[in-house]
C-alpha positions in Angstrom: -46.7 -4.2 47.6 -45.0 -7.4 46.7 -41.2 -7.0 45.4 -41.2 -7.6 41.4 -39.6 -11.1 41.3 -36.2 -10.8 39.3 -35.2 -14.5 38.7 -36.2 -14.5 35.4 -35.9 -10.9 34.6 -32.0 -11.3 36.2 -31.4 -14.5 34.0 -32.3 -13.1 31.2 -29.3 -10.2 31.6 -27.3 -12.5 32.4 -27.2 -14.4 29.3 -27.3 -10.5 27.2 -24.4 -9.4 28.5 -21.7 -11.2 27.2 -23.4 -10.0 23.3 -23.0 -6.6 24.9 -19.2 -6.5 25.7 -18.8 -8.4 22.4 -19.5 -5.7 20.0 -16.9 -5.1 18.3 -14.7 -1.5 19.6 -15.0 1.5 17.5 -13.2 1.2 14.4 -9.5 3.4 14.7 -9.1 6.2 12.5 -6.5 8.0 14.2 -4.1 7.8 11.1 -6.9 8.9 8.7 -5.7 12.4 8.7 -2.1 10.9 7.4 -3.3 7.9 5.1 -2.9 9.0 1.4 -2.8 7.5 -1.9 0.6 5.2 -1.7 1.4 6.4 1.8 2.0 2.9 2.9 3.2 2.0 -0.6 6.1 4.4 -0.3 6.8 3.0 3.1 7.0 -0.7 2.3 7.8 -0.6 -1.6 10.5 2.3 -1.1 11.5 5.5 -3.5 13.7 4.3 -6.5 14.4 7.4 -8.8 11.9 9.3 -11.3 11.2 8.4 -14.6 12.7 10.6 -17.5 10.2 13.6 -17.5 11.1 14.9 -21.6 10.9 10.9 -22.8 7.2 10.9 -21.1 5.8 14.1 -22.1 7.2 12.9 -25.8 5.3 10.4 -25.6 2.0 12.0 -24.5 1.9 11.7 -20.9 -0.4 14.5 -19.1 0.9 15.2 -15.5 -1.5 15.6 -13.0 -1.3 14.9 -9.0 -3.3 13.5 -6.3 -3.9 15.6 -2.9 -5.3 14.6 0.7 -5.9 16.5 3.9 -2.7 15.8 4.3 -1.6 18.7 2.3 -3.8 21.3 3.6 -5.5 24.2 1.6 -3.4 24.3 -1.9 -3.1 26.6 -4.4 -5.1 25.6 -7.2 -3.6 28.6 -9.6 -0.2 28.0 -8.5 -0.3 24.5 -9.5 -2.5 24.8 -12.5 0.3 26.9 -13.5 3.2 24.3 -12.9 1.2 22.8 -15.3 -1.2 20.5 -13.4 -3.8 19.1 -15.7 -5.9 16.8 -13.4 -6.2 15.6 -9.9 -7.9 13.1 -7.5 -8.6 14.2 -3.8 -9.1 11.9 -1.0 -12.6 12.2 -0.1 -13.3 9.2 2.3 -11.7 6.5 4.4 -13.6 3.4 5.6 -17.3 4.8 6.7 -16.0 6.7 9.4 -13.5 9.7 8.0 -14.3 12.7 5.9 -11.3 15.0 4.3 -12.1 18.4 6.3 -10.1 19.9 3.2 -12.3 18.0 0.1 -14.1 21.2 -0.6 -11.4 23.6 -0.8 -9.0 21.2 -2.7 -12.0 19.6 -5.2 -13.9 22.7 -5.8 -10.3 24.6 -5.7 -9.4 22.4 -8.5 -12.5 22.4 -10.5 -12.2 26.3 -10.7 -8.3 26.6 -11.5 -9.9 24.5 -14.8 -8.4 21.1 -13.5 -10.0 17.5 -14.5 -10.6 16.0 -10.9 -11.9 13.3 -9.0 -12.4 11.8 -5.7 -10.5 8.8 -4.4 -11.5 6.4 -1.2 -8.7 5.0 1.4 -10.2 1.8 1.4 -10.3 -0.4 5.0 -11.4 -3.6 4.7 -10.7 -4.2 8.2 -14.2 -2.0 9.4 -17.1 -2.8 7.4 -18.3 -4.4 3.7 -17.2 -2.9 0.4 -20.9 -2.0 -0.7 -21.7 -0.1 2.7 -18.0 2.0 2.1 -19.0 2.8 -1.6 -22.1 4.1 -0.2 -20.5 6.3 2.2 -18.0 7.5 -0.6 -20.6 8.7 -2.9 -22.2 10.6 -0.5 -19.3 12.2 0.8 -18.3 13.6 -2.2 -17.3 10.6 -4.4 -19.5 10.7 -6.5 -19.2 11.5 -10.5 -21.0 13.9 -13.0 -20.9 13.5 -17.0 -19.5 17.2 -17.1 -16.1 16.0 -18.9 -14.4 17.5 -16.0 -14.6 14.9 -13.5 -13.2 11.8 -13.0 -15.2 8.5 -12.2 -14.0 7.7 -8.6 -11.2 6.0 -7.3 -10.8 3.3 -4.7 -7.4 3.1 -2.8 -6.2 -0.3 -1.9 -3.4 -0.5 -0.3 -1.0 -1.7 2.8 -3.2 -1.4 5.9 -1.7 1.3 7.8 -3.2 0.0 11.0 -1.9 -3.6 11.7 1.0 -5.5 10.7 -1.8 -7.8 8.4 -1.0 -5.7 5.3 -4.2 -7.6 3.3 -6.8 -5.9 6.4 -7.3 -10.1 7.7 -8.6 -10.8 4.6 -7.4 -13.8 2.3 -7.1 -13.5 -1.8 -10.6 -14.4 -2.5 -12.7 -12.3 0.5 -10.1 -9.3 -0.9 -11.4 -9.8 -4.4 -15.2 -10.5 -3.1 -15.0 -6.5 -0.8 -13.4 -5.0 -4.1 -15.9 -6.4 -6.3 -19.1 -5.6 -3.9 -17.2 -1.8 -3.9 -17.1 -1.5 -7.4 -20.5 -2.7 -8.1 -22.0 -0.5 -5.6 -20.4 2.5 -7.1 -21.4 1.5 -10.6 -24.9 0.7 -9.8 -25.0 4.4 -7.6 -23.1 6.5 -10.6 -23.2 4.6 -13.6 -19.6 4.7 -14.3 -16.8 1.7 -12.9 -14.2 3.6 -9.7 -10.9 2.9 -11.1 -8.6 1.4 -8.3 -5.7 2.5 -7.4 -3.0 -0.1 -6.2 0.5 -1.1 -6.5 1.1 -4.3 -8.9 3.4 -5.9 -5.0 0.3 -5.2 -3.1 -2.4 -6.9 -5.5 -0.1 -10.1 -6.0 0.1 -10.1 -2.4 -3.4 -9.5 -1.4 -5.8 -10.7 -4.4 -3.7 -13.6 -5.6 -2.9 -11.4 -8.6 -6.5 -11.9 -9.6 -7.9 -10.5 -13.3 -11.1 -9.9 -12.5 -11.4 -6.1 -12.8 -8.8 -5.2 -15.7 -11.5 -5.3 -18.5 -13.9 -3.3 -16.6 -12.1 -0.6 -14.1 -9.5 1.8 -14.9 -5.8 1.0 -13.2 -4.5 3.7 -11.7 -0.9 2.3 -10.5 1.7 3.1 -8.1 5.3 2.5 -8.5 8.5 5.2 -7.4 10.7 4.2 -10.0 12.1 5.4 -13.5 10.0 2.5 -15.3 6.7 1.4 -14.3 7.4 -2.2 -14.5 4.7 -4.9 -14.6 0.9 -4.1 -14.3 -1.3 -6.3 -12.1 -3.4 -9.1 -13.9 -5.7 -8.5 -16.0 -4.7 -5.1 -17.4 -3.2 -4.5 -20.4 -2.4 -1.2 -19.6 -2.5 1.7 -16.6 -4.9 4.1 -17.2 -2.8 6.7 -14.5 0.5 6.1 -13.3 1.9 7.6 -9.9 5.8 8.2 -10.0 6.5 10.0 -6.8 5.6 11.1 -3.5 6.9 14.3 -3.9 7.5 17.0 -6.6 6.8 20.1 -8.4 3.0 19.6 -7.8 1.5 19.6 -4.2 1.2 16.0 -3.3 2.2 12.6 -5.3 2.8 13.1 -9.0 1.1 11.3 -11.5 1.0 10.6 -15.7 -2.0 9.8 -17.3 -1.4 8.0 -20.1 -2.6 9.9 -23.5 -3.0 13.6 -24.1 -5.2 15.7 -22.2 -8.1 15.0 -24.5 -8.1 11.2 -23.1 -8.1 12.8 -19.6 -11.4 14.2 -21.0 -12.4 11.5 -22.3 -12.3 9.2 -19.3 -14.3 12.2 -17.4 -16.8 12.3 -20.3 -17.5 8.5 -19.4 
């Protein structure tokens, strides 16, 4: 038997190849476990005091929290008690990381008689917006007209990964992926995420833009004993995060309005 002749065969590898060993290399999620809601922001922005606790709950503040992997099986009595009324867990991260710890800490939460919702650790960097709002609603992200849970959240913040803080994106690609995010999760649950941010990071990374304030919640980051300016666009923050720390397990937060509001925003 004749040798099959490989000259064209051969050629043809030849020129696949170099496709082959350009595919890009698995995306890195080795801080995933670690990567919270303001973890970076706490890191880059810095702590600067709390605000005054009795001026805020005066004023109709509700204090809730926000809880990751990070914090490992909580007790949902124990800080229902402290006086916890809502929360948002960290469901997702890019399309590649799942919190081992969502259904202990969501369910947890939901059965201590907590308002909660899911959040996603947005990454830019890995794949599209609509293909990571996808992978958050069925991971857990997902939202229910129960009046006890939250619309879901989407994290944008200081890429953890690389010393490009903006994920190698400029103003207007940053403000195209957050826009094909939050139309994705609209179209899938019929309710806007809210996005979570810090008003340095936006400036820095959007160009300030206004496009989402009259259509998403802001849920705003800032360690300080005044909130200070709100991104464009909003007139107001729908959920402020004080601290890193505090009586509550995880980062502190004040939603702003009574705890009837909080049910209000869950009711849709």
């Amino acid at each position: 038997m004749r040798p099959f002749p490989c000259l064209a065969m051969c050629a043809g590898l030849a020129l696949i190849a170099p496709a082959i060993s350009a595919v890009p290399a698995t995306a890195d999620y080795s801080l995933a476990e670690n990567n919270r809601a303001g973890s970076q922001i706490a890191a880059i922005e810095g702590v600067h005091g709390v605000p005054d606790h009795g001026r805020y709950a005066a004023e109709g503040q509700t204090l809730g929290h926000d809880v990751s992997g990070h914090q490992g099986a909580v007790d949902w009595p124990a800080a229902a008690g402290a006086g916890a009324k809502f929360v948002y867990v960290k469901a997702t991260e890019g399309t590649g990381f799942t919190n081992p710890r969502f259904g202990q800490q969501y369910n947890g939460a939901h059965g201590a008689g907590l308002v909660r919702g899911a959040y996603h650790f947005a990454r830019p960097d890995v794949s599209g917006g609509a293909e990571q709002a996808h992978y958050f609603v069925d991971n857990g992200g997902g939202w229910s007209g129960d009046g006890r849970t939250l619309p879901g959240a989407l994290d944008v913040e200081y890429n953890p990964y690389s010393d490009d803080k903006c994920y190698g994106r400029d103003a207007a690609g940053m403000t195209a992926w957050i826009k094909d995010f939050s139309d994705t999760y609209a179209q899938r649950t019929g309710r806007a995420p809210a996005i979570y941010t810090s008003t340095s990071w936006w400036k820095k990374c959007t160009g300030d833009t206004a496009a989402f304030g009259g259509t998403n919640p802001l849920w705003l980051a800032r360690y300080a004993p005044e909130i200070g300016p709100l991104p464009a666009g909003w007139a107001h923050q729908s959920i402020w995060q004080w601290a890193d720390a505090g009586a509550l397990p995880g980062d502190q937060n004040y939603f702003n309005g009574t705890e009837d509001r909080v049910t209000a925003m869950a009711g849709g």
